[in-house]
Predicted model as a PDB file, atoms N, CA, C, CB and O in Angstrom, pLDDT in the B-factor column:
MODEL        1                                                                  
ATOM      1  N   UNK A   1       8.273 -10.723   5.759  1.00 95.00           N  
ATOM      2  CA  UNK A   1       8.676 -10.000   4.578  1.00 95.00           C  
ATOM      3  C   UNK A   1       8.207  -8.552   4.707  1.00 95.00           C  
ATOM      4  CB  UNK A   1       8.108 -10.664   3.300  1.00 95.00           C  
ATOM      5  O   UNK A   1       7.169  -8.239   5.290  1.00 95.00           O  
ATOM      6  N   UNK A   2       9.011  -7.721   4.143  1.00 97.00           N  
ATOM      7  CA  UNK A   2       8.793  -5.976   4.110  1.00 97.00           C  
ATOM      8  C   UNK A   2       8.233  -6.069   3.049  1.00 97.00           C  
ATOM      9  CB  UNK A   2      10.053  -4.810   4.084  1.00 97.00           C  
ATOM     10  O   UNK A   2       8.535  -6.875   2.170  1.00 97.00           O  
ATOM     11  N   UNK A   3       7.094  -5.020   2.988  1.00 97.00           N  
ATOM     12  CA  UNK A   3       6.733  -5.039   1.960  1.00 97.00           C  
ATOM     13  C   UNK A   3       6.193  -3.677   1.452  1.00 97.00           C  
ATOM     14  CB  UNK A   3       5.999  -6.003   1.944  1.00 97.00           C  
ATOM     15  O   UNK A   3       5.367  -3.153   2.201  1.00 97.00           O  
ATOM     16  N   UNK A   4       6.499  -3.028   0.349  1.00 97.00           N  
ATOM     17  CA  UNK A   4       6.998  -2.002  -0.490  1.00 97.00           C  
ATOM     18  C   UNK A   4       5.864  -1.590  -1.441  1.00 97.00           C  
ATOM     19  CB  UNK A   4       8.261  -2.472  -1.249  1.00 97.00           C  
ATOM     20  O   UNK A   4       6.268  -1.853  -2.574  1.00 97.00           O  
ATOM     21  N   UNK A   5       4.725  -1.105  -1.495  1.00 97.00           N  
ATOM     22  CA  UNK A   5       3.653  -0.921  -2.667  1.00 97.00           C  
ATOM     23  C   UNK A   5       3.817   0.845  -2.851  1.00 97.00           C  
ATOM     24  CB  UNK A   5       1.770  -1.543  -2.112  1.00 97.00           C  
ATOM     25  O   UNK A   5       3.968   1.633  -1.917  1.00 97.00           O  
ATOM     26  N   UNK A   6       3.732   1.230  -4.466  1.00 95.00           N  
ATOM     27  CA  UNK A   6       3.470   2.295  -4.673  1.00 95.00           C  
ATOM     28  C   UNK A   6       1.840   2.275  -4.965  1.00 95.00           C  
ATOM     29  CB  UNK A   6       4.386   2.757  -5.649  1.00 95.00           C  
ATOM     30  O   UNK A   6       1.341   1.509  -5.790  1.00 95.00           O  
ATOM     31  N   UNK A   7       1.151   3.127  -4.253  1.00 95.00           N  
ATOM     32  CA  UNK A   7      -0.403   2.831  -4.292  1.00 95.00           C  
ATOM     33  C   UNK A   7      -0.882   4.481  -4.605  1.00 95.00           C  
ATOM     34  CB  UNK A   7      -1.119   2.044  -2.568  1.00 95.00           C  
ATOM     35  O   UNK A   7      -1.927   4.906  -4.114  1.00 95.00           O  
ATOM     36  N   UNK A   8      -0.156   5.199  -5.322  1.00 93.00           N  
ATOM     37  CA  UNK A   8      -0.905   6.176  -6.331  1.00 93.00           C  
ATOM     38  C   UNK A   8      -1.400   5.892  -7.388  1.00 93.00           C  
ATOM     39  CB  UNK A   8      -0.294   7.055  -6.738  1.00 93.00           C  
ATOM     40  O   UNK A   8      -1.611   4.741  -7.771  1.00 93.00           O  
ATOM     41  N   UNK A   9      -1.764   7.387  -8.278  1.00 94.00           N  
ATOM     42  CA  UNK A   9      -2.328   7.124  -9.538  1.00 94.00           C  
ATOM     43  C   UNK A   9      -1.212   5.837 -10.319  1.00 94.00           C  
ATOM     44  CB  UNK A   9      -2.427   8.745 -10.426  1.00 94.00           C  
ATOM     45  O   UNK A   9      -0.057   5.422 -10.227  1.00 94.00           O  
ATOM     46  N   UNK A  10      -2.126   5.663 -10.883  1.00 94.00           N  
ATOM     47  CA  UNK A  10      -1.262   4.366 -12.380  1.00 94.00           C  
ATOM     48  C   UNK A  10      -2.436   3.660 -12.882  1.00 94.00           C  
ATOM     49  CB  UNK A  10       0.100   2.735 -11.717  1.00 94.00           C  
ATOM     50  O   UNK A  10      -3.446   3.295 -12.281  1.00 94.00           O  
ATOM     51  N   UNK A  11      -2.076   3.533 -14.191  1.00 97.00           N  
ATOM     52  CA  UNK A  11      -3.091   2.477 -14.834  1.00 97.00           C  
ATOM     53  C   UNK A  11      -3.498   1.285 -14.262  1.00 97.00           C  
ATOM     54  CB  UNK A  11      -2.648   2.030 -15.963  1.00 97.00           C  
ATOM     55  O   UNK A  11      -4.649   0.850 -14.223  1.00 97.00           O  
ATOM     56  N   UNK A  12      -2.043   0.560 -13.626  1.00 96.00           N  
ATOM     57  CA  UNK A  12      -2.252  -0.586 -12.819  1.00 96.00           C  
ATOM     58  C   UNK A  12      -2.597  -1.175 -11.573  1.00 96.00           C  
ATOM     59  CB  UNK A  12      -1.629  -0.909 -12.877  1.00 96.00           C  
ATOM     60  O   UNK A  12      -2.570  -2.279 -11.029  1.00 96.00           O  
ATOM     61  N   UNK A  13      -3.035   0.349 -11.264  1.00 96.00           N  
ATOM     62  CA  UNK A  13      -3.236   0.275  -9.670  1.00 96.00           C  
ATOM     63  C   UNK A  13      -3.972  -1.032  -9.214  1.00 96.00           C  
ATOM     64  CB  UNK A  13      -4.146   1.570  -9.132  1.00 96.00           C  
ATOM     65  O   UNK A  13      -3.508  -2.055  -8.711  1.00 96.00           O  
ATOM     66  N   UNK A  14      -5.067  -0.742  -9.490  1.00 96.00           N  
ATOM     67  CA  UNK A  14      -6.176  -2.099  -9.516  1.00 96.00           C  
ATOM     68  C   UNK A  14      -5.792  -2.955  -9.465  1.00 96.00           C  
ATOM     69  CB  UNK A  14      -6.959  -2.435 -10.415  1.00 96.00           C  
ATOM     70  O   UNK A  14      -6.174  -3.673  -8.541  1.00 96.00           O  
ATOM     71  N   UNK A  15      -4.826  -3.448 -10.366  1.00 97.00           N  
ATOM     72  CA  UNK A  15      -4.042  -5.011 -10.656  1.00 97.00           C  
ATOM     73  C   UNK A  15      -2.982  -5.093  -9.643  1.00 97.00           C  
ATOM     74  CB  UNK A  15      -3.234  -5.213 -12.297  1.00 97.00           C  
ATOM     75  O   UNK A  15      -2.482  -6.211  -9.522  1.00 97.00           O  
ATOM     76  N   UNK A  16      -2.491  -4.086  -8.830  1.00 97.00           N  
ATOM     77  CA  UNK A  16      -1.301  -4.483  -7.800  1.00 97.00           C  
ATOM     78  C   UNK A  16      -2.511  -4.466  -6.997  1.00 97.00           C  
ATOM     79  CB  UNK A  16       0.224  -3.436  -7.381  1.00 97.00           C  
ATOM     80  O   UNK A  16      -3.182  -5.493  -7.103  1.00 97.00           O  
ATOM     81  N   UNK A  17      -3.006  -3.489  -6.152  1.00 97.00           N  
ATOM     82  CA  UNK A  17      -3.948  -4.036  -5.086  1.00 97.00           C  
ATOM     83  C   UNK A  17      -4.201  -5.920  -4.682  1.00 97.00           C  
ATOM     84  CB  UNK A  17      -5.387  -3.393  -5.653  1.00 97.00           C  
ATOM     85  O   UNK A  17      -4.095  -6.694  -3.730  1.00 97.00           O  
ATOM     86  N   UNK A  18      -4.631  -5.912  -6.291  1.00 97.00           N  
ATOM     87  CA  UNK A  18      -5.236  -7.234  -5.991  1.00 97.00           C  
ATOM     88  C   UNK A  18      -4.467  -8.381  -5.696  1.00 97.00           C  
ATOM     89  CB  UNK A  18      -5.969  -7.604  -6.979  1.00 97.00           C  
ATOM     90  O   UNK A  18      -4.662  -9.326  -4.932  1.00 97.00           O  
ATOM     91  N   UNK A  19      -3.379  -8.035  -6.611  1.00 97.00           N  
ATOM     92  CA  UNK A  19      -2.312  -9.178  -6.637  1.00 97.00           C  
ATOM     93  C   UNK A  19      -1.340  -8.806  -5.070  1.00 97.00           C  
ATOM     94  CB  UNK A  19      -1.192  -9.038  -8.376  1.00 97.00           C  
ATOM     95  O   UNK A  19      -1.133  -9.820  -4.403  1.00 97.00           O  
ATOM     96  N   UNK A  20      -0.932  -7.869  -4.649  1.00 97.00           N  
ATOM     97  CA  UNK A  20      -0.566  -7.606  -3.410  1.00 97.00           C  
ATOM     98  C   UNK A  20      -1.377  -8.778  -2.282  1.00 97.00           C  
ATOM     99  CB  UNK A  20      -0.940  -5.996  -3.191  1.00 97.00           C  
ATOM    100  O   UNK A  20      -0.994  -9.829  -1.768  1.00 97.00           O  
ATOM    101  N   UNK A  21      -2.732  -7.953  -2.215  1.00 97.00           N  
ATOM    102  CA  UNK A  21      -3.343  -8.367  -1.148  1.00 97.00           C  
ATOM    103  C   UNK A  21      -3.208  -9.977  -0.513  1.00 97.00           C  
ATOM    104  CB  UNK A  21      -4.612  -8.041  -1.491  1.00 97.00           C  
ATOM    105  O   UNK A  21      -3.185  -9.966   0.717  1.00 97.00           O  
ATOM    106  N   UNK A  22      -3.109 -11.454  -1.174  1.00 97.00           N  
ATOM    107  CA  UNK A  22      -2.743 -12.149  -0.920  1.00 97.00           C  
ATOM    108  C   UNK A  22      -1.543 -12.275  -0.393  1.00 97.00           C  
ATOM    109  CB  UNK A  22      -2.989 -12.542  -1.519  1.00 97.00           C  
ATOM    110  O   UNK A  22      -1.545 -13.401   0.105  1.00 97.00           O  
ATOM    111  N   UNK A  23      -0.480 -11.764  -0.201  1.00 97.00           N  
ATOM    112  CA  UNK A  23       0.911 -11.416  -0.237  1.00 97.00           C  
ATOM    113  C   UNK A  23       0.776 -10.936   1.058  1.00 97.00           C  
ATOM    114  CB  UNK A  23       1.501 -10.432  -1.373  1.00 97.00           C  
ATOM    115  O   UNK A  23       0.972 -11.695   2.007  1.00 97.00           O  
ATOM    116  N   UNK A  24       0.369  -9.402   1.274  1.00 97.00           N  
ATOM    117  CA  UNK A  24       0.022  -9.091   2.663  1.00 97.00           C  
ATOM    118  C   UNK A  24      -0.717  -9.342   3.569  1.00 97.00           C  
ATOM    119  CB  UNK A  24      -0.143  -8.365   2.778  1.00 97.00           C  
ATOM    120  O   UNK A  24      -0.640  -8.958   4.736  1.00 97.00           O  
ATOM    121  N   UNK A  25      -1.663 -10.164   2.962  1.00 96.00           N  
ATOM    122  CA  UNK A  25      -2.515 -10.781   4.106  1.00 96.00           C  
ATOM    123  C   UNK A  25      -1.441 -12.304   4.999  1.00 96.00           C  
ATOM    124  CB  UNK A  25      -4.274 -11.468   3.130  1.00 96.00           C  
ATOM    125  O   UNK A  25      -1.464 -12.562   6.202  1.00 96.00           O  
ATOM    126  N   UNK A  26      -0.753 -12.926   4.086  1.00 96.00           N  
ATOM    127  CA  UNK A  26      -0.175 -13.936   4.157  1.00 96.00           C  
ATOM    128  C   UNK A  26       1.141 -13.776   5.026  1.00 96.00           C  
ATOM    129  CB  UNK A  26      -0.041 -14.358   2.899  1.00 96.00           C  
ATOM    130  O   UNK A  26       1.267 -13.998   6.230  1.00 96.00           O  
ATOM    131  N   UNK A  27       1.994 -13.380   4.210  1.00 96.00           N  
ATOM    132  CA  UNK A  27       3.894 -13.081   4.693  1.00 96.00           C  
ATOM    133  C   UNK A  27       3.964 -11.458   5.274  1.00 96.00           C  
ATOM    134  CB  UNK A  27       5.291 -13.165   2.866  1.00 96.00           C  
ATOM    135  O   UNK A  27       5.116 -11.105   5.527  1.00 96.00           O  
ATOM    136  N   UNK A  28       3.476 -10.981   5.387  1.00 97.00           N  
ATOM    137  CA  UNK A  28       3.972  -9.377   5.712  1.00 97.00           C  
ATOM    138  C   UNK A  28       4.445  -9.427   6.904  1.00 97.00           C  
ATOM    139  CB  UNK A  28       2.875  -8.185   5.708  1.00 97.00           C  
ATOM    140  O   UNK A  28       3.909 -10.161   7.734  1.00 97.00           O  
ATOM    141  N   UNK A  29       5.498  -8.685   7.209  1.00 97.00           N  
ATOM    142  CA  UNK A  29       6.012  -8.808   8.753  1.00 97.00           C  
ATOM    143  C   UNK A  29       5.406  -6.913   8.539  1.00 97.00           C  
ATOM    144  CB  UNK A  29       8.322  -9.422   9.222  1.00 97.00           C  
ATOM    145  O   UNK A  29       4.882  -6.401   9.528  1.00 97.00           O  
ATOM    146  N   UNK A  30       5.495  -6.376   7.724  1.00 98.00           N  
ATOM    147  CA  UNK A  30       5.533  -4.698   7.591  1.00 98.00           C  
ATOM    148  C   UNK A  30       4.705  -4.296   5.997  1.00 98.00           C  
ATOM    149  CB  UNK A  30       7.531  -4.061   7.558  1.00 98.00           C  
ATOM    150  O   UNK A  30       4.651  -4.906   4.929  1.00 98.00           O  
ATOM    151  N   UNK A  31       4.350  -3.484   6.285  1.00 98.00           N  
ATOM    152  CA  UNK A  31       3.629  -2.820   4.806  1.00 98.00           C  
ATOM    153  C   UNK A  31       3.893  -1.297   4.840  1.00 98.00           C  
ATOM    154  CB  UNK A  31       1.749  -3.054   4.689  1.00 98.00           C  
ATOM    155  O   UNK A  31       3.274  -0.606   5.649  1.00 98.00           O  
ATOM    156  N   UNK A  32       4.876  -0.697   3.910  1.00 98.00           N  
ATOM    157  CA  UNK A  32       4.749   0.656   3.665  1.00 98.00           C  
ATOM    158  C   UNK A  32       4.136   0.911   2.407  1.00 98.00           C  
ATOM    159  CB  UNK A  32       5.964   1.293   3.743  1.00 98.00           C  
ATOM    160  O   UNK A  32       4.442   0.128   1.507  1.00 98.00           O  
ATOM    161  N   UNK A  33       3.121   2.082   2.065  1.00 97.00           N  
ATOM    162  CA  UNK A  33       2.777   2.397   1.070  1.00 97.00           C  
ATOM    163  C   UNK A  33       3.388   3.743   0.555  1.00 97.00           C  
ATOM    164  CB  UNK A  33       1.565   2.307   1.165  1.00 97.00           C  
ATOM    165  O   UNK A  33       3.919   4.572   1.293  1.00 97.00           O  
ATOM    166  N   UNK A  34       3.224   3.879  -1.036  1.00 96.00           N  
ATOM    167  CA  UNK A  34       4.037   4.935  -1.156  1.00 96.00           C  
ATOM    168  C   UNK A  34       3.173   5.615  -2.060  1.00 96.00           C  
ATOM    169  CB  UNK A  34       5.474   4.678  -1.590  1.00 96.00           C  
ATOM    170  O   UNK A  34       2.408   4.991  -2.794  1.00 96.00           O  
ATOM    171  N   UNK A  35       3.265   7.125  -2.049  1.00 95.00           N  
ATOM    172  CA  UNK A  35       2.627   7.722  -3.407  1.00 95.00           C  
ATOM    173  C   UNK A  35       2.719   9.067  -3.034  1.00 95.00           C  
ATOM    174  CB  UNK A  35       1.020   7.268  -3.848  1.00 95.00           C  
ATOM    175  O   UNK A  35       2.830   9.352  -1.841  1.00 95.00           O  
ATOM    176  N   UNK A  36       2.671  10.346  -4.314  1.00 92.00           N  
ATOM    177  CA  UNK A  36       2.912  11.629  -3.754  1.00 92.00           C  
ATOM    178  C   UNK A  36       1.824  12.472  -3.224  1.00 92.00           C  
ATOM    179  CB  UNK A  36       3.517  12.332  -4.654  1.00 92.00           C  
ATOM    180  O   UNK A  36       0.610  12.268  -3.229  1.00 92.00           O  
ATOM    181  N   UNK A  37       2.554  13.522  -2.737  1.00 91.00           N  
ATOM    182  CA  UNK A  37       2.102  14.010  -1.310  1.00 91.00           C  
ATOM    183  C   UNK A  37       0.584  14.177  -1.136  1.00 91.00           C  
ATOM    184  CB  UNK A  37       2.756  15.413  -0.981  1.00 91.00           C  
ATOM    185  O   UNK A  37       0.018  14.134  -0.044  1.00 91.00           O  
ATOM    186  N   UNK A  38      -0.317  14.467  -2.907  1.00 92.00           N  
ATOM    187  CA  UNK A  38      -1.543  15.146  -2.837  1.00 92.00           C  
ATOM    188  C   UNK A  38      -2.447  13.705  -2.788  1.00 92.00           C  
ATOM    189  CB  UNK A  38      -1.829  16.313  -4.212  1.00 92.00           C  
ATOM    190  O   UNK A  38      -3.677  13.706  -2.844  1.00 92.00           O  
ATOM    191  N   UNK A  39      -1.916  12.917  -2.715  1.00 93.00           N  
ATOM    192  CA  UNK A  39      -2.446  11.343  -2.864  1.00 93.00           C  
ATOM    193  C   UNK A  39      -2.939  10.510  -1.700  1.00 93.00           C  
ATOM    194  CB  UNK A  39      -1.341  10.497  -3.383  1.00 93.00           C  
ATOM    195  O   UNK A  39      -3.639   9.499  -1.757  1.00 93.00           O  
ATOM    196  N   UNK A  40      -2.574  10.960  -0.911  1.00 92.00           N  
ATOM    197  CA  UNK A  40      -2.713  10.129   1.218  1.00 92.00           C  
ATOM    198  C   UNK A  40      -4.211   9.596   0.426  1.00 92.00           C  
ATOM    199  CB  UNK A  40      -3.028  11.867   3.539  1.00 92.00           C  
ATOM    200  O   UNK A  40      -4.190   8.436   0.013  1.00 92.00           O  
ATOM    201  N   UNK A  41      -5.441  10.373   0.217  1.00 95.00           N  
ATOM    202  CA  UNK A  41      -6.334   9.446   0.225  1.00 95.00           C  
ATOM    203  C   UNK A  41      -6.340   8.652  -0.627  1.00 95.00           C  
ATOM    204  CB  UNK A  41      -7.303   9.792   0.280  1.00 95.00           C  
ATOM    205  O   UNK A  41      -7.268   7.845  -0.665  1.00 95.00           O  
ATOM    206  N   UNK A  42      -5.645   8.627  -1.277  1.00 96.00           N  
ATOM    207  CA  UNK A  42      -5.294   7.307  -2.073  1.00 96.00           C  
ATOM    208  C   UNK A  42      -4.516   5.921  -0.889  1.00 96.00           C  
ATOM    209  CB  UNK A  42      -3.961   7.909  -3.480  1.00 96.00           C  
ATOM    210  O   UNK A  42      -4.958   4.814  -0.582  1.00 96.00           O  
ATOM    211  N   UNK A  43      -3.462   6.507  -0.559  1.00 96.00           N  
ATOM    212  CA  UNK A  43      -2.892   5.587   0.556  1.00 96.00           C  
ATOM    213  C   UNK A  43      -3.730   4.977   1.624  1.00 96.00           C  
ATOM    214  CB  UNK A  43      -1.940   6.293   1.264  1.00 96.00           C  
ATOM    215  O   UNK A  43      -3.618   3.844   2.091  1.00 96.00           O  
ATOM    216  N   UNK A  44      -4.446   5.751   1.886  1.00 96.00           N  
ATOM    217  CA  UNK A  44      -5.585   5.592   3.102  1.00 96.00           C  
ATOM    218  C   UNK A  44      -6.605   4.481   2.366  1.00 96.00           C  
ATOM    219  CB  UNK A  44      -6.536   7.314   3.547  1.00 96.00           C  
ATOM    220  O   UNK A  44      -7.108   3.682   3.156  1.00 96.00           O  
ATOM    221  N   UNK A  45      -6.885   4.364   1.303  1.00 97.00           N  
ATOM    222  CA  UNK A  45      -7.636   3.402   0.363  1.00 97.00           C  
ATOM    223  C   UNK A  45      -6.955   2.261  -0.252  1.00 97.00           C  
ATOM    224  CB  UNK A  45      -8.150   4.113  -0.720  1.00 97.00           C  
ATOM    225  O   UNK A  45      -7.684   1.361  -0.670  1.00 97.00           O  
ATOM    226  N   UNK A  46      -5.559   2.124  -0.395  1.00 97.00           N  
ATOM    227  CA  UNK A  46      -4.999   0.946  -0.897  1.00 97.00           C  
ATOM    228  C   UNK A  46      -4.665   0.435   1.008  1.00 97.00           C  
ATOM    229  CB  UNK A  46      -3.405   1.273  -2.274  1.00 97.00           C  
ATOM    230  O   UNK A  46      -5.473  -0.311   1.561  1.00 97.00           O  
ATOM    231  N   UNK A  47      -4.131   0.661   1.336  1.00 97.00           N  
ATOM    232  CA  UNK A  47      -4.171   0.806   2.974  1.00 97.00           C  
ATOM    233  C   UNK A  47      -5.814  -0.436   3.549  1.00 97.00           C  
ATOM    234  CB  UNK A  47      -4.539   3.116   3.425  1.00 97.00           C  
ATOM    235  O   UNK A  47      -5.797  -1.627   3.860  1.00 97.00           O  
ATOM    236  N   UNK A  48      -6.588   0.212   3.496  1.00 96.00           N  
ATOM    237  CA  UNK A  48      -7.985  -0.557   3.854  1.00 96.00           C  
ATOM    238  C   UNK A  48      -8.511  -2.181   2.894  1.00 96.00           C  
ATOM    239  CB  UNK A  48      -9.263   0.775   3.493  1.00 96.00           C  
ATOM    240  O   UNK A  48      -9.035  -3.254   3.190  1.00 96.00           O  
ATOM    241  N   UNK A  49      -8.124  -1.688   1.983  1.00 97.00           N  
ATOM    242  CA  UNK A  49      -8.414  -2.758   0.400  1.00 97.00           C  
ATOM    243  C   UNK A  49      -7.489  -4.084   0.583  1.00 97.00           C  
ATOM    244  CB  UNK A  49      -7.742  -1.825  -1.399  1.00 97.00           C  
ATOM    245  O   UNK A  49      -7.748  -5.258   0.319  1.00 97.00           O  
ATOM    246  N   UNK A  50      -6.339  -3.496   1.117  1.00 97.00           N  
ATOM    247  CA  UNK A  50      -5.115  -4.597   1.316  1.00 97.00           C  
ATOM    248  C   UNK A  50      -5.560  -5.296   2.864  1.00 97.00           C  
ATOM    249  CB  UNK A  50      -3.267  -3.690   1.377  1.00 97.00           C  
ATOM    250  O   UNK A  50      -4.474  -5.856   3.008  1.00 97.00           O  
ATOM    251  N   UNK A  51      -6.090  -5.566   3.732  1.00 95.00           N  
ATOM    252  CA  UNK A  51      -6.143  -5.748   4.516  1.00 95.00           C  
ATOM    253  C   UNK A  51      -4.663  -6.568   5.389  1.00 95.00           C  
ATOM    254  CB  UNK A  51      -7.255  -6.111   4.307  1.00 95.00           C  
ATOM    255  O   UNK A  51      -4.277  -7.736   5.351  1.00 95.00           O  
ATOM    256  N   UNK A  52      -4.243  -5.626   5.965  1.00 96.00           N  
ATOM    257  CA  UNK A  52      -2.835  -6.088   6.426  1.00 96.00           C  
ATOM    258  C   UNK A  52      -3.224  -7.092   7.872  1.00 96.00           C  
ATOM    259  CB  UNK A  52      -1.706  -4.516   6.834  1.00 96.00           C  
ATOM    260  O   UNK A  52      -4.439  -6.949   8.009  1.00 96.00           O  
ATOM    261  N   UNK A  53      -2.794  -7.870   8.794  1.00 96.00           N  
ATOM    262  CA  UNK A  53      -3.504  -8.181   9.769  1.00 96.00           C  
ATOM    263  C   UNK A  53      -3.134  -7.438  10.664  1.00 96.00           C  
ATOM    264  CB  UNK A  53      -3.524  -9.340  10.079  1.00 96.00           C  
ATOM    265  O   UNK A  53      -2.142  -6.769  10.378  1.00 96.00           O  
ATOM    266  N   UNK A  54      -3.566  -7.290  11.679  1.00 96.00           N  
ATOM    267  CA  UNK A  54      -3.380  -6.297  12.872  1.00 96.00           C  
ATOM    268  C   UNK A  54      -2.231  -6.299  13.287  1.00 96.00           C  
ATOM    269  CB  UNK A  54      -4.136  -6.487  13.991  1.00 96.00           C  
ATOM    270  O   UNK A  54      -2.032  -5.131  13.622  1.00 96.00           O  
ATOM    271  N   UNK A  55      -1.246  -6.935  13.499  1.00 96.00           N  
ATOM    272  CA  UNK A  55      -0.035  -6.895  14.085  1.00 96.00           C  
ATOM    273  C   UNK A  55       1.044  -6.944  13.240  1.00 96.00           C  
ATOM    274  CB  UNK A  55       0.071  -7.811  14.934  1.00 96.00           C  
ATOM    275  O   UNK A  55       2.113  -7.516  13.454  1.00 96.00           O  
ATOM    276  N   UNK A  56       0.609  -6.111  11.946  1.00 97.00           N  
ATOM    277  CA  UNK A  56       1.360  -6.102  11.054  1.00 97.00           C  
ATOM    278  C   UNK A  56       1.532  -4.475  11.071  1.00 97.00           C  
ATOM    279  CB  UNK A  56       0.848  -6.881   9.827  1.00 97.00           C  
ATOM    280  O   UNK A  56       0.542  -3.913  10.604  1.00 97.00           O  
ATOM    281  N   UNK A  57       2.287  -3.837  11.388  1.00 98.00           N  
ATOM    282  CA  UNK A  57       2.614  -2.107  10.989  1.00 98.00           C  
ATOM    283  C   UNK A  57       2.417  -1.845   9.524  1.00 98.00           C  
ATOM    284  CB  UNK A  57       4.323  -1.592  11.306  1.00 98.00           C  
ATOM    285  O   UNK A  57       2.845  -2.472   8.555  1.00 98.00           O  
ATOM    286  N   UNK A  58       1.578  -0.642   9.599  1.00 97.00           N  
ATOM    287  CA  UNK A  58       1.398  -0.218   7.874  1.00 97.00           C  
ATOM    288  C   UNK A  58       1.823   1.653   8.344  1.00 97.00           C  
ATOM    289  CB  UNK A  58      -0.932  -0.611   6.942  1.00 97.00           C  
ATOM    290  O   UNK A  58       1.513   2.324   9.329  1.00 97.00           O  
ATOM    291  N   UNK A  59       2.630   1.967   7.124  1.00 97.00           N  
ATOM    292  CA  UNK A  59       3.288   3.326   7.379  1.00 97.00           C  
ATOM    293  C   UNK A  59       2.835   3.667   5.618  1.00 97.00           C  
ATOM    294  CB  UNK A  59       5.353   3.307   7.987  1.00 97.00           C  
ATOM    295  O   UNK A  59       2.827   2.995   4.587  1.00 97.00           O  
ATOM    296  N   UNK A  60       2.514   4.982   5.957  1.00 96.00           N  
ATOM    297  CA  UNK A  60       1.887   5.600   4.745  1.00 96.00           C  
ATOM    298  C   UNK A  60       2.845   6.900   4.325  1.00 96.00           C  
ATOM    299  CB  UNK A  60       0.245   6.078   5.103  1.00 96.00           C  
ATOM    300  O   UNK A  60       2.856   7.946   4.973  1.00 96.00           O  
ATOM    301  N   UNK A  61       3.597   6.673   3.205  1.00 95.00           N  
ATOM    302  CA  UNK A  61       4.698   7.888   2.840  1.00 95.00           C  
ATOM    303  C   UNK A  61       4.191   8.393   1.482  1.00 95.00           C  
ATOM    304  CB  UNK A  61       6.452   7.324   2.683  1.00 95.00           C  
ATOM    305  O   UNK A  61       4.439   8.051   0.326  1.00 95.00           O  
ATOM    306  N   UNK A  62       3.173   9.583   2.173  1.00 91.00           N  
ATOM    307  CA  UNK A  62       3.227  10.907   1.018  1.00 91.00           C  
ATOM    308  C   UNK A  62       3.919  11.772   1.048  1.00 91.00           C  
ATOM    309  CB  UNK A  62       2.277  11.658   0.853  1.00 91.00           C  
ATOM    310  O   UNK A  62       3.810  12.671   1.881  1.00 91.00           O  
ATOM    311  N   UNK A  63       5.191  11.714  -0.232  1.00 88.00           N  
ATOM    312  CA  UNK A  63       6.160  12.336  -0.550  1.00 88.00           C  
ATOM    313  C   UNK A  63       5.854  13.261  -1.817  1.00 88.00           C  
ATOM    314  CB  UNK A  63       7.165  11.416  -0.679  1.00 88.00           C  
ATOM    315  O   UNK A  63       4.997  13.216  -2.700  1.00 88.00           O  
ATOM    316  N   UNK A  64       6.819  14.038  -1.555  1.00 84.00           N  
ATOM    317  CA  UNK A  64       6.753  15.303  -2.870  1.00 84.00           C  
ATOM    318  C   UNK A  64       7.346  14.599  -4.147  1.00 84.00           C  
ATOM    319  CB  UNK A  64       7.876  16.906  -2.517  1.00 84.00           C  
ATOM    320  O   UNK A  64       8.274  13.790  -4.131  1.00 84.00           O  
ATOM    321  N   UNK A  65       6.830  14.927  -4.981  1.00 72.00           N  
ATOM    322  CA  UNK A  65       7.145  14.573  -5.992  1.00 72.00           C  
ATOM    323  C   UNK A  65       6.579  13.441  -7.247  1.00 72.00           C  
ATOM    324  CB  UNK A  65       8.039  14.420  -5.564  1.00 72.00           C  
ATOM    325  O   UNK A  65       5.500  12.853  -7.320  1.00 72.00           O  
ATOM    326  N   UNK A  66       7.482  13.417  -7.946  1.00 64.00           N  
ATOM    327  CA  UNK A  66       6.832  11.717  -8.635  1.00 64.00           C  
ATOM    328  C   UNK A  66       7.429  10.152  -8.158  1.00 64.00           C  
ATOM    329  CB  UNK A  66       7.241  11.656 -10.471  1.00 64.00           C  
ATOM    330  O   UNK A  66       6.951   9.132  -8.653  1.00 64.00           O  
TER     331      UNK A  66                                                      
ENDMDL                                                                          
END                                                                             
């Protein structure tokens, strides 16, 4: 499974992390994270928290905008 997280600011951040992480530890064939551009260390931190397994590709897209 591809799998799609917006991991910027939000109230709910916390609560997707967590609920994700079973998900990607489990089925992930791929993990992209998403959030805008001033945010990477945010990505770089939902990124580590999620623990993807190693042979799983994780791509980090800080984009402009909201």
């Amino acid at each position: 499974m591809r799998v799609l997280i917006y991991a910027g600011p939000a109230p709910s951040r916390e609560a997707v992390i967590a609920y994700s992480r079973p998900i990607v530890e489990r089925v992930a064939a791929s993990l992209t994270l998403v959030a805008g551009a001033e945010h990477e260390a945010m990505l770089k931190d939902a990124a580590a928290r999620l623990h993807p397994p190693p042979h799983v590709p994780v791509t980090l897209r800080a984009l402009p905008g909201d």
